[in-house]
N, C-alpha and C positions, 0 to 999 in steps of 0.2 A: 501550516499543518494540512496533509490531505490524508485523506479516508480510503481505504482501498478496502479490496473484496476479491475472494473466485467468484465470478459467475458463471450460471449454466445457462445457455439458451433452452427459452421459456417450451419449445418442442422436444426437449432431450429429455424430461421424463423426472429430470432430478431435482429435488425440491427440498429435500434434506442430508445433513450431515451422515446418517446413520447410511444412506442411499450411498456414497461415497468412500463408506467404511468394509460395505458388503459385498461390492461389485467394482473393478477397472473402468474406472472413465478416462476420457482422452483429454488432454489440455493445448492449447495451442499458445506457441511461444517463440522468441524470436531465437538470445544464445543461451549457451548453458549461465553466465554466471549476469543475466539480467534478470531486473526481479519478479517480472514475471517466470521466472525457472524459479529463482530461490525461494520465493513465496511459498509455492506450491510445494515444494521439495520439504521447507520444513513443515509445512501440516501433514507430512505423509510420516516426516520424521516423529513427530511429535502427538498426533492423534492416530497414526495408524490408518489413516485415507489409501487408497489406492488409485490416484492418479497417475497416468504413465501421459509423459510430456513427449509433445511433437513438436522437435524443435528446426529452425531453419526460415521462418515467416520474416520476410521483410520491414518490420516497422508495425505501428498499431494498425494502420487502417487494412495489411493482411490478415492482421489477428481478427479482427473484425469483421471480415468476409468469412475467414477461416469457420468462425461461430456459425454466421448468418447461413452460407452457406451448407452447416452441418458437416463439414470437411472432419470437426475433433464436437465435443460437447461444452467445452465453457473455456473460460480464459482466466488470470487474474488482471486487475487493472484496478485505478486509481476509480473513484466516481466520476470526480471530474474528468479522466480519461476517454468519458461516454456525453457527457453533457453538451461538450464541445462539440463533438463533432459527428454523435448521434441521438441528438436531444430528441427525442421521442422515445427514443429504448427504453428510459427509468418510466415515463408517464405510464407507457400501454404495456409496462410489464415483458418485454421484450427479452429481457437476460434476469436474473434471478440471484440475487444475491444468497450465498451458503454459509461463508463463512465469512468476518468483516475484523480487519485489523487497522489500526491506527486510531486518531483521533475518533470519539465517540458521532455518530452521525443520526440528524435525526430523521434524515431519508430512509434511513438502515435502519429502522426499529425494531426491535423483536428477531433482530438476526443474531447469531450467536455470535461473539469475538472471541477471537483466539485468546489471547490473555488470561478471559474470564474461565477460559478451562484449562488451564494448569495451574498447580497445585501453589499455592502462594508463596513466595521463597526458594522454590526451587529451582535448582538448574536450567530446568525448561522454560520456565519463566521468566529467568535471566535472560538467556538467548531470547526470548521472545523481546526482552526489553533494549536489547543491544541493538535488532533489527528495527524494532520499533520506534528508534531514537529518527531515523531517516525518517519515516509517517508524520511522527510531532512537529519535526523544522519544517518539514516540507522545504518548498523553496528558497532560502534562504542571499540576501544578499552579504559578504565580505570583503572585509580589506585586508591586506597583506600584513604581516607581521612587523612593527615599526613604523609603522603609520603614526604620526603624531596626535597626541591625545585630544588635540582643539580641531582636528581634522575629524575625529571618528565622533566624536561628539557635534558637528557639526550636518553629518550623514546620518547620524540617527536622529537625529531632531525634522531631521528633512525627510525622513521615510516615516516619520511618527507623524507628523503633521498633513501627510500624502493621505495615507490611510484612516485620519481621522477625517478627510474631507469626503463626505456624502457623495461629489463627483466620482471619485474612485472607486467606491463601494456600485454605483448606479451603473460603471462603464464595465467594469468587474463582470458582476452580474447578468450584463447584457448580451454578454460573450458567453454564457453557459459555463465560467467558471465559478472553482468553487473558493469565496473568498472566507478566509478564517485567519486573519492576522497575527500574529504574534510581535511583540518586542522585544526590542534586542535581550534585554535581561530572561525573559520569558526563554526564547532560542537558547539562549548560554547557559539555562537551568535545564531546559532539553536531555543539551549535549552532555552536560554534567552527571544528570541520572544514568546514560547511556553509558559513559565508560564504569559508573558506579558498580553498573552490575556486571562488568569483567571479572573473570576468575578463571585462573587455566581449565578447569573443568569448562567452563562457557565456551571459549574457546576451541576445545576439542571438540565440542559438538554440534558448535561453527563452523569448524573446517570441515569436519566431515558431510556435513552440509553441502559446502562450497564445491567439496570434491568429488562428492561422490556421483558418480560416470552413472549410475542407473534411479530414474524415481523409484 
């Protein structure tokens, strides 16, 4: 499971959602249908935000000048997308969390999440939980289809028993990332809520998402 968020750099001025709602801020991003684009695109869709994306940025660490340097005003990204490889940003308040989707985080406190603002059952919601489903697995390891049953049962026992070893949580951690486990059953109830809340309605407002050419 990882935790993402828009952030603003801590000099741009913005610090809340309503700031976001009232004025165009710039977002820095790499293509159209990566998730730093789609992110952003559905909180414009779905809250009425006025981010206009600048897309074309090579990889995270331009995104990351891009900010720094004040080139756009904020970005979206994983947390641990910042921990790794600019672990001082979350301590001294460097980029500023606005909005935070995914797994509950308790770095993120007191930030608003998307989810928790649409309307419980609705459409919007849906969509949020379709996308959402990628946040919960996070990373996720697979085996191919036909894989025999004493085989997959034998890899999850070997990545259950990894991760309950206190070394991997210590080497994890030591690298700035963000460790949050889950089991295989856990991942496959994930995935399972995620197509749950398909519905052609969802859908349309998915694609329209995916497609549409202007934030």
């Amino acid at each position: 499971a990882r935790s993402s968020a828009i952030w603003f750099w801590h000099t741009s001025g913005i610090k809340t959602l309503q700031q976001i709602k009232d004025k165009q801020v710039t977002i820095a991003t790499t293509g159209f249908s990566s998730g730093g684009s789609v992110m952003p695109r559905m909180v414009n869709s779905l809250l009425g935000t006025k981010m206009k994306l600048i897309y074309g940025y090579k990889g995270g660490g331009a995104l990351n000048l891009a900010v720094e340097r004040q080139e756009t005003q904020g970005r979206w990204n994983y947390r641990s997308g910042f921990t790794g490889v600019r672990p001082s940003w979350l301590p001294k308040k460097k980029v500023i969390p606005i909005i935070a989707m995914g797994p509950r985080d308790s770095m993120m406190k007191g930030v608003l999440h998307l989810r928790d603002m649409l309307k419980n059952g609705s459409v919007e919601q849906k969509m949020y939980d379709v996308m959402g489903m990628n946040f919960e697995v996070g990373q996720a390891f697979y085996a191919p289809p036909g894989t025999p049953e004493k085989i997959v049962a034998i890899l999850k026992k070997a990545f259950a028993d990894m991760l309950a070893d206190p070394r991997t949580k210590e080497d994890i951690l030591k690298r700035g990332i963000e460790f949050s486990p889950k089991s295989a059953k856990e991942v496959e109830a994930e995935i399972a809520k995620g197509f749950d809340a398909v519905t052609p309605e969802v859908l349309k407002g998915l694609k329209a998402i995916y497609t549409k050419a202007k934030s």
